[in-house]
C-alpha positions in Angstrom: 29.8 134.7 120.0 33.2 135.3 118.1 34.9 132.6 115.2 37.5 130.5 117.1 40.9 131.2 116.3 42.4 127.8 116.4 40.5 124.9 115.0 40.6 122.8 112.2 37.7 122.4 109.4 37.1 118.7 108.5 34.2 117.3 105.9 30.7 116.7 106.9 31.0 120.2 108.5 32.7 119.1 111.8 35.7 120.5 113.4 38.4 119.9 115.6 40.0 122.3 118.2 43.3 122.9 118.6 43.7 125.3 121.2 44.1 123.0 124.4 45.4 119.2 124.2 41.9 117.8 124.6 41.8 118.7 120.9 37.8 118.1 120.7 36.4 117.1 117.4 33.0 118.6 117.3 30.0 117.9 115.0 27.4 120.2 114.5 26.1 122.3 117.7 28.4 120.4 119.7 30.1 121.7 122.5 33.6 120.7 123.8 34.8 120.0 127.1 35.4 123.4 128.3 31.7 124.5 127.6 32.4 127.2 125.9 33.5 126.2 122.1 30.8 125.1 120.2 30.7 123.8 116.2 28.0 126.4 114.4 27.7 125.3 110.7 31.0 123.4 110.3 32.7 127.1 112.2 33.9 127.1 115.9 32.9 129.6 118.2 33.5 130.8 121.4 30.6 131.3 122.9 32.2 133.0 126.3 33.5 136.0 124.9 32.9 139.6 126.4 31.2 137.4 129.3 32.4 138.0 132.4 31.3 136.5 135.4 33.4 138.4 138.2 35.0 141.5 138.2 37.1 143.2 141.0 40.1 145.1 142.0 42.1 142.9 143.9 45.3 142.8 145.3 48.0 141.4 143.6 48.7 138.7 145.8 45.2 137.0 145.5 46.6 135.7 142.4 49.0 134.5 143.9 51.5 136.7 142.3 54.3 137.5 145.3 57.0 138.5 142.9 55.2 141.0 140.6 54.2 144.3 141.4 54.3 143.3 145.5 51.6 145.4 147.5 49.7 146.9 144.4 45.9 146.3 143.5 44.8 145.1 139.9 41.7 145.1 137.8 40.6 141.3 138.0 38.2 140.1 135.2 36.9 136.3 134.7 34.0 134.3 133.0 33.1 130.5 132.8 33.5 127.6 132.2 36.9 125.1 132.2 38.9 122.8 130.2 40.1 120.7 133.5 37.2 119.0 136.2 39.3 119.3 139.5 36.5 117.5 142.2 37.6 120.0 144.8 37.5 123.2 142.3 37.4 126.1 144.5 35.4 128.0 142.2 33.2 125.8 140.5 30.4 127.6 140.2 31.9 129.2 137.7 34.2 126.9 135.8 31.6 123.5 136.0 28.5 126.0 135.5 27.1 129.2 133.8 26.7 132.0 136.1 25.0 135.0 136.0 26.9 137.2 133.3 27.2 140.6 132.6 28.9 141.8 129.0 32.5 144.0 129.0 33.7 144.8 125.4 38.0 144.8 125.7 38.0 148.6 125.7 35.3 148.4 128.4 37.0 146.1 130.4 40.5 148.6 129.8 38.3 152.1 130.8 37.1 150.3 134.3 41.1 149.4 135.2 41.8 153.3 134.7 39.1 154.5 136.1 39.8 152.1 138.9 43.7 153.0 138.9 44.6 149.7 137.9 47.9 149.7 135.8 46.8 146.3 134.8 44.7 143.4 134.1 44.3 140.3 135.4 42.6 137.1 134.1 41.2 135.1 136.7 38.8 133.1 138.4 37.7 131.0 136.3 39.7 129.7 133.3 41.1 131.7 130.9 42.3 129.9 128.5 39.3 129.0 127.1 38.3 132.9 126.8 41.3 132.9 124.7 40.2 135.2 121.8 38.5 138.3 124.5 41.6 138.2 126.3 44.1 138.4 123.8 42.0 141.3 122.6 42.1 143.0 125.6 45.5 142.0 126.5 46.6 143.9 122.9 44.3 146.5 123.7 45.5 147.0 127.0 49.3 147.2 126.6 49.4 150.0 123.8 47.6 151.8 126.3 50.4 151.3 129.1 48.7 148.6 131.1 50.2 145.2 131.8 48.3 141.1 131.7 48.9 138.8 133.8 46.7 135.8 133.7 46.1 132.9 136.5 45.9 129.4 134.6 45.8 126.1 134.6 48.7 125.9 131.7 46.4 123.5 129.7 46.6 125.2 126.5 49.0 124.5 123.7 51.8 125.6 122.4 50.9 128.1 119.6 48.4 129.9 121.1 50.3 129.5 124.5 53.1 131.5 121.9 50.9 134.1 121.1 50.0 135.4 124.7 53.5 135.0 125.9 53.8 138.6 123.0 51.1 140.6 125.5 52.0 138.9 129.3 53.7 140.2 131.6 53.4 137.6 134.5 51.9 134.0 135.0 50.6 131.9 138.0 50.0 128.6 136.3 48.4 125.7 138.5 50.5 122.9 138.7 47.6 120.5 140.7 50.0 117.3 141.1 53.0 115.7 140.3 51.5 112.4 139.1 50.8 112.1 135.6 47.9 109.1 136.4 46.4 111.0 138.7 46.2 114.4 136.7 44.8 112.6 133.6 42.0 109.9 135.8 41.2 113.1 138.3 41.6 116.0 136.9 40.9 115.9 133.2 44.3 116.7 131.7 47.7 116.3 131.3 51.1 116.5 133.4 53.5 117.2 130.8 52.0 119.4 129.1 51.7 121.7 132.4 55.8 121.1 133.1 56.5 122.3 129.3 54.3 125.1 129.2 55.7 126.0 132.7 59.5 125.8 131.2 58.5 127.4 127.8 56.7 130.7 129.3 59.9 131.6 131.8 62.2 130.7 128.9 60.1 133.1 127.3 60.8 135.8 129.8 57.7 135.8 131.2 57.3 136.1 134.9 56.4 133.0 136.3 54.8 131.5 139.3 53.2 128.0 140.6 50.5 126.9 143.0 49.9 123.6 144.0 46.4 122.7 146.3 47.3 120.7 148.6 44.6 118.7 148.6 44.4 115.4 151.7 45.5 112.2 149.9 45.7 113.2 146.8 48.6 115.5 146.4 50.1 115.7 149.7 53.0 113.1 150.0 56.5 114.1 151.1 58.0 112.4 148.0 55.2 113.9 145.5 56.8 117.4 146.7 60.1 116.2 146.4 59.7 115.7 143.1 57.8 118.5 142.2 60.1 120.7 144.2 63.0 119.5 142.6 62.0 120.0 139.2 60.6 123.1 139.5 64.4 123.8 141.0 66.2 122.6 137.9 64.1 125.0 135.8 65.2 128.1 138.1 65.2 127.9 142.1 64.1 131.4 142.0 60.9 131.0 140.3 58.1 131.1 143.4 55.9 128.6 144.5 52.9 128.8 146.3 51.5 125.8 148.5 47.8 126.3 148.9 45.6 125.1 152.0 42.6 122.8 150.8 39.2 123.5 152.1 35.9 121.1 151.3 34.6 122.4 148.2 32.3 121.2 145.3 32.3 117.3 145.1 35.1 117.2 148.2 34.2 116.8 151.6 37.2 116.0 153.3 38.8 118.3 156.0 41.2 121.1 155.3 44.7 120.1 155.0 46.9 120.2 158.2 48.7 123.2 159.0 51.7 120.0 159.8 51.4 118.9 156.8 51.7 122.1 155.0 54.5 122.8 157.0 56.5 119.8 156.8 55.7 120.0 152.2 56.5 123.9 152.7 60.5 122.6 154.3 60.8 119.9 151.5 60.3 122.2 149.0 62.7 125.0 150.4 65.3 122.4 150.0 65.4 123.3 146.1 63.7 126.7 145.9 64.2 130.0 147.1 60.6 131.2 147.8 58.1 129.1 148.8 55.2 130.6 150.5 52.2 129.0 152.3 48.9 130.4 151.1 44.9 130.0 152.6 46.6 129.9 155.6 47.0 133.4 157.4 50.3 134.4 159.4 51.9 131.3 157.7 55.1 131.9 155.4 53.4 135.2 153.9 56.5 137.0 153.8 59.1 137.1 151.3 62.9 136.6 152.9 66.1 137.2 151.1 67.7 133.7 150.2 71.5 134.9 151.2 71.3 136.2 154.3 67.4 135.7 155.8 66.2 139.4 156.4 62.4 140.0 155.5 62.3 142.4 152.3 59.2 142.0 152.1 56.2 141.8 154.8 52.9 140.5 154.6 50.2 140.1 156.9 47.1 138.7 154.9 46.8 141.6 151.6 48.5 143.8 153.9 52.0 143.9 152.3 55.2 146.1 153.5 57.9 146.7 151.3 60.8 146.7 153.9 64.1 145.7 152.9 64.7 145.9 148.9 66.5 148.9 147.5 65.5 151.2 144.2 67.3 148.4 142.2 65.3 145.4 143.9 68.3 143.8 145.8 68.2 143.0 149.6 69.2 146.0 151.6 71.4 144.0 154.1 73.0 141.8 151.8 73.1 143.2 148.5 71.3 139.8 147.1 69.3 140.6 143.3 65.4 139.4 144.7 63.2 138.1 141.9 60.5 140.5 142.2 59.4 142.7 139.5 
């Protein structure tokens, strides 16, 4: 276990938590909504850190991340437990349950990403937010020693501590699950808003920034929901990539996968106000990345295999000229 670092200490020994919204006011060995924070003699605790519950070196664009280090492989680390409930969570055993757990100290988890040839870390698979004080450890740990974060979220974390990473990250993919505020707080156990500032605040922040939204049958998948979405997303910065991601029946879900139609016809709303949108869980569909200006492919993907084809030394379209947002 390590002390939390954002809670507050109220009489009769409980406590409330204050790094995600849900702000859980816990007495005495109880645990909050994420699983992992738990009130030990009026202290918090997360009980999650050094856990990790998967560990790989994956590419890049499994994050999603399109626009960051295109074609490279990085050290992947996550551990358990979540401070959402998403029915159709794709990992759940994870984030909804403990798994079988092995323990990396940060400088542990840094010597395997060498070793590995990693020149980063990502945080992954599960939640990790709620792992907040092992990875801003690691994250500290890992940049003095040349290696760049970049975390996969669900942006339900707030705004101080969501501060204090944006010092160590270098890149974001943060889940933005629906455009309906009812629906995110009945379904999935959180808030909208929260997810569109955090979204704004970490690329005003200059962090590198990218979106995924499941599309998930019936519940997400309206032409106007996109619209929306799409459009403000756009009025943020049209460049900033997003990432429409093909359902498949998982955990409590049973319903089909989403249509490739569907996906398509979403996929050509939200080109109307962005300039990369790319189709994931969907092989050979919108994988590659294609210069906004003038429509050559800079860069080719089929699956993880990715081809760096038409982007110059300075990262600008070799036909055009065009500045691409990759990093």
């Amino acid at each position: 276990m390590r002390e939390a670092l954002f809670f507050d200490e109220y009489d009769d020994n409980k406590v409330k938590c204050e790094l995600c919204p849900h702000h859980c006011v816990l007495g005495v060995d109880d645990v909050g909504i994420c699983k992992v924070r738990k009130n030990v003699d009026g202290v918090l605790y997360s009980l999650n850190y050094g856990m990790v519950s998967s560990a790989a070196m994956d590419p890049i664009e499994k994050k999603p991340l399109f626009h960051f280090h295109p074609g490279e492989k990085v050290f992947s680390i996550g551990s358990w437990g979540c401070n959402m409930h998403c029915p159709y969570c794709q990992n759940w055993e994870i984030s909804q349950e403990k798994p079988h757990i092995r323990s990396f100290s940060p400088l542990q988890a840094i010597s395997i990403a060498q070793v590995n040839g990693s020149k980063g870390i990502a945080y992954t698979y599960s939640e990790p937010v709620i792992w907040f004080e092992y990875i801003l450890d690691c994250a500290r740990n890992a940049l003095k020693d040349g290696l760049y974060n970049v975390i996969v979220t669900n942006g339900f974390i707030e705004e101080q501590p969501l501060k204090l990473l944006t010092q160590y990250f270098s890149a974001m993919n943060v889940d933005l699950k629906s455009f309906n505020p009812g629906y995110y707080r009945k379904v999935l156990g959180g808030e909208r808003d929260v997810i569109l500032k955090n979204i704004e605040f970490v690329h005003k922040m200059g962090v590198h920034v990218e979106v995924t939204t499941l599309i998930v049958p019936g519940d997400n998948d309206s032409p106007e929901e996109m619209e929306e979405l799409a459009s403000w997303l756009g009025s943020i910065d049209p460049s900033i990539p997003l990432h429409l991601s093909r359902y498949y029946p998982s955990y409590k879900y049973d319903r089909p996968p989403t249509s490739l139609d569907t996906l398509e016809t979403l996929w050509g709303i939200a080109k109307k106000h962005l300039d990369y949108v790319y189709v994931g869980n969907a092989p050979g569909i919108h994988e590659d990345t294609v210069c906004p200006s003038c429509g050559q492919i800079v860069v080719k993907r089929s699956g993880y295999d990715v081809e760096i084809v038409g982007l110059d030394e300075k990262g600008r379209c070799t036909n055009c000229n065009r500045e691409i947002a990759i990093r």
